[in-house]
N, C-alpha and C positions, 0 to 999 in steps of 0.2 A: 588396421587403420593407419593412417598416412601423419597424425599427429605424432610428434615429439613428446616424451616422458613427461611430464611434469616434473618438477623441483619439490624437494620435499616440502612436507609446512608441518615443523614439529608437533603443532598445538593441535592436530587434527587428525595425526599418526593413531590408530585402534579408539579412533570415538565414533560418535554418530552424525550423520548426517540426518536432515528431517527437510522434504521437499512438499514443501505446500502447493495443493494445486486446486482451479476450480473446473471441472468438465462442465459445458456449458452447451444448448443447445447452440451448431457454429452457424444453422440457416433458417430462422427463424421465422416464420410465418404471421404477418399482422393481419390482424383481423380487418377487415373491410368497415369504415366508416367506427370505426373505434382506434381504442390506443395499447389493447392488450394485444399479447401474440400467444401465441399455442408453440409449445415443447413436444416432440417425439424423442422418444429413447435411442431411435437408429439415427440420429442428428446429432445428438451428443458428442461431443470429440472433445480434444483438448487444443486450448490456441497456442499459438508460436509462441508467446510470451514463456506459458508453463512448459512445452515443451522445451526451449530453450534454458529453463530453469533445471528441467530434468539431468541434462545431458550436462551441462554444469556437474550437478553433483556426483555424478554417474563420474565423470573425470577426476573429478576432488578424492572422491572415494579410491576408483583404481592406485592414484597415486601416493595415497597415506592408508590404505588399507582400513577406512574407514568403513563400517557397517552403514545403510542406508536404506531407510524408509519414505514410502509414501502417504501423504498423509490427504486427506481431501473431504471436505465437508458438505454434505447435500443428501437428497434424500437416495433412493435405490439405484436409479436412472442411471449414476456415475459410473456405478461399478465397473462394468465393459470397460471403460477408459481407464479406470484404478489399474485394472489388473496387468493389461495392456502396459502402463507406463511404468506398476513395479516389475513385470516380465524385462522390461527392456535393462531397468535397472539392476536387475539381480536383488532388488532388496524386498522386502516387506511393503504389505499395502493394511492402510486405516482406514476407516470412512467412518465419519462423525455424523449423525444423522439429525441431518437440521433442512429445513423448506430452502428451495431456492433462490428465495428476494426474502431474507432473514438479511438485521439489518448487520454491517462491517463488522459495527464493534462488536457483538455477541459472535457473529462469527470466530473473530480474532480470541475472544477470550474462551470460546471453547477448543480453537488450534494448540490456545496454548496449553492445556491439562496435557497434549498427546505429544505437541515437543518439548516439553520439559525435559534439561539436561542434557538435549544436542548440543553440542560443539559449534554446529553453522546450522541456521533454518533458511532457506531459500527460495524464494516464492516469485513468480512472474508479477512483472511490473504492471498488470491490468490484466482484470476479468474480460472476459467476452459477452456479457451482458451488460453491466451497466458500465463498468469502466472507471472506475473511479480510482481504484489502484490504493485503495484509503487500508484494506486487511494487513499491509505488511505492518504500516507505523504502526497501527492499536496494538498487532501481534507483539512486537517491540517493547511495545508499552506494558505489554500486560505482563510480558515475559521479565521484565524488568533489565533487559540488556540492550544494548548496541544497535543500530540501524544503518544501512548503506543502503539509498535507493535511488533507482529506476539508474541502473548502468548499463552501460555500453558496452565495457568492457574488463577484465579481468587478468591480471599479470602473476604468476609465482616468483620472486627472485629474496634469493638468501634469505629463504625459511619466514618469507611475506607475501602474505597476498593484498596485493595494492589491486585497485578497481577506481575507473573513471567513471564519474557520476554526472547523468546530464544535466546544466541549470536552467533556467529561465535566459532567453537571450541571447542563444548558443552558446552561451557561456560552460563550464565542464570546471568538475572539483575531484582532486588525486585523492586518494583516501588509504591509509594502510587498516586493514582491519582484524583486529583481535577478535579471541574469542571470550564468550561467546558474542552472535549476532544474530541480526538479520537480516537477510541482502535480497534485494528485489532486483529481476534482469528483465531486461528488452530483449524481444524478438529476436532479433539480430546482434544479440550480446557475441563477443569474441572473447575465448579466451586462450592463453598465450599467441595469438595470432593466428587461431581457425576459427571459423562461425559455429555455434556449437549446434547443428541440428542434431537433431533427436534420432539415436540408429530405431534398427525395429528390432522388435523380440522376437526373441526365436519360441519356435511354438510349443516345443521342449517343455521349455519354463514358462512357456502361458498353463500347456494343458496341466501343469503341475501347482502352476495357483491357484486354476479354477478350481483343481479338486481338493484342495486345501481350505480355502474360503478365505475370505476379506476378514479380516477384524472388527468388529463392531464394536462401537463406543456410543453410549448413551448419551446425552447432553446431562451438560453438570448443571444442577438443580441451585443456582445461583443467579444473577443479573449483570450481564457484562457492565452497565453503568448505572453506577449510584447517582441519582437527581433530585435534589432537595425540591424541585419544581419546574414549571411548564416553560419550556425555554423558545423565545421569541426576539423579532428583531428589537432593535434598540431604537426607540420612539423617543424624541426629546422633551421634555416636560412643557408644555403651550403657557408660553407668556403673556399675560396683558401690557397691552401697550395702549398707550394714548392716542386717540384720534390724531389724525392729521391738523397744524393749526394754519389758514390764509385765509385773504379775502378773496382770493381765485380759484378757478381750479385748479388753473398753473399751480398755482403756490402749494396747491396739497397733495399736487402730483409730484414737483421736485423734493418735498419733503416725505412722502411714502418712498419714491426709489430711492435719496439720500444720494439723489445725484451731484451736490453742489457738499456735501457732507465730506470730512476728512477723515480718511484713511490710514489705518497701519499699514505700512509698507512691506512687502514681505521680506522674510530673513531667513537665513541658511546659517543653520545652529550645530557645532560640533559637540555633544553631548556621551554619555554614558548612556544606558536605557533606562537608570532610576532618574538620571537629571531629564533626559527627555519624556519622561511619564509624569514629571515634577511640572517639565511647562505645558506639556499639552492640557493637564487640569488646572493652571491659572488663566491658561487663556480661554479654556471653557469657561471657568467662572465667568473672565472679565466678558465676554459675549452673553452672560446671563441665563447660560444651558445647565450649570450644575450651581449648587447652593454653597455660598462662601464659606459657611460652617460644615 
């Protein structure tokens, strides 16, 4: 390979790596005059995103001699692709056996039984189904550590790995990241300044997986999310209010719109977020949407 060593990163030296990924039908076929689509097993691949996630850690690993698995949640379908992308890795492959429109957060909270105690968990910045990109934060969450998402890019210098995070508005935030974590990559993620596509396996160590087998993990007999109740939009409680009062219709029209009615002016408030959570419920009050008490 044409890349430059890596720089050490102490925290990472003889741990684990844990690459999350989801193989996803990549050419999907919609049904005619409906909204479903039909899956084939010879479809299934993995998107740039995970693949780019791969080869990431596939790098992280080479250069701190870290151990590195793959981890990937769905039903049998995946496997092809598991084995495929722990071949390339040299590491270990999981597969969690869960349907595939099972919703983020149960996903995320079953990733997290299987990387429990990784040092870095790494996961592409969006599925190829639905795309929401939402399994890295719940994984985070559930895992109770660190999040770095949806990066561009990735730097080692003196024993840190710093990563550029894209914002809203082309805007981009530096981030150094300890461990543990976990860092969701884009497609196109670069790290020390090469794009990191994903090499191929060699067949070596495919045909030596296939004959080994996938690891299988059962779902954990628990509920990704606790809900006291049925969660819906926020509806404002309906006011009574008084008929309109004129001798015209003018009159009950300017006073329904409150065209001729005075106005608060608006204001630009520099606050804390208790002091700004302090006036948006007085000025709900004073508008008559929440109860004084």
């Amino acid at each position: 390979m044409s890349e430059t060593q890596l720089a050490r990163i102490p925290w990472l030296e003889g741990k684990r790596i844990s690459v999350c990924i989801k193989p996803v039908d990549l050419h999907p076929v919609v049904l005619p005059g409906t909204s479903s689509a039909t899956r084939q097993s010879r479809r299934i691949g993995i998107t740039h995103a995970d693949a780019a996630a791969i080869e990431v850690g596939i790098r992280l690993a080479e250069a701190t001699g870290a151990s590195i698995q793959i981890v990937a949640a769905g039903p049998s379908h995946v496997e092809d692709s598991l084995l495929e992308a722990a071949a390339a890795a040299q590491g270990t492959a999981v597969r969690i056996s869960v349907p595939f429109d099972e919703d983020s957060s149960v996903v995320a909270a079953e990733l997290a039984e299987c990387v429990a105690g990784s040092a870095l968990v790494i996961c592409g910045a969006y599925s190829g189904d639905r795309g929401t990109g939402s399994v890295p934060g719940f994984l985070a969450h559930e895992c109770g550590i660190g999040q770095a998402l949806g990066l561009t890019s990735l730097s080692v210098a003196q024993g840190e790995l710093r990563v550029v995070r894209r914002l809203d508005g082309g805007a981009a935030e530096i981030l150094a990241v300890s461990s543990p974590a976990v860092c969701s990559v884009e497609g196109s993620v670069v790290l020390d300044g090469h794009v990191c596509s994903l090499r191929r396996a060699s067949l070596e160590r495919l045909l030596e997986l296939r004959a080994a087998g996938i690891e299988q993990r059962s779902r954990v007999s628990r509920s990704a999310v606790s809900s006291s109740g049925t969660l819906h939009p926020f509806l404002p409680r309906t006011r009574l209010v008084a008929p309109p009062q004129g001798g015209s219709a003018l009159d009950r029209i300017v006073e329904l719109t409150g065209a001729l009615a005075e106005r608060v002016p608006p204001r630009r408030v520099e606050a804390t977020p208790e002091q700004a959570a302090t006036l948006i419920i007085d000025q709900l009050v004073e508008w008559g949407y929440l109860d004084p008490q």
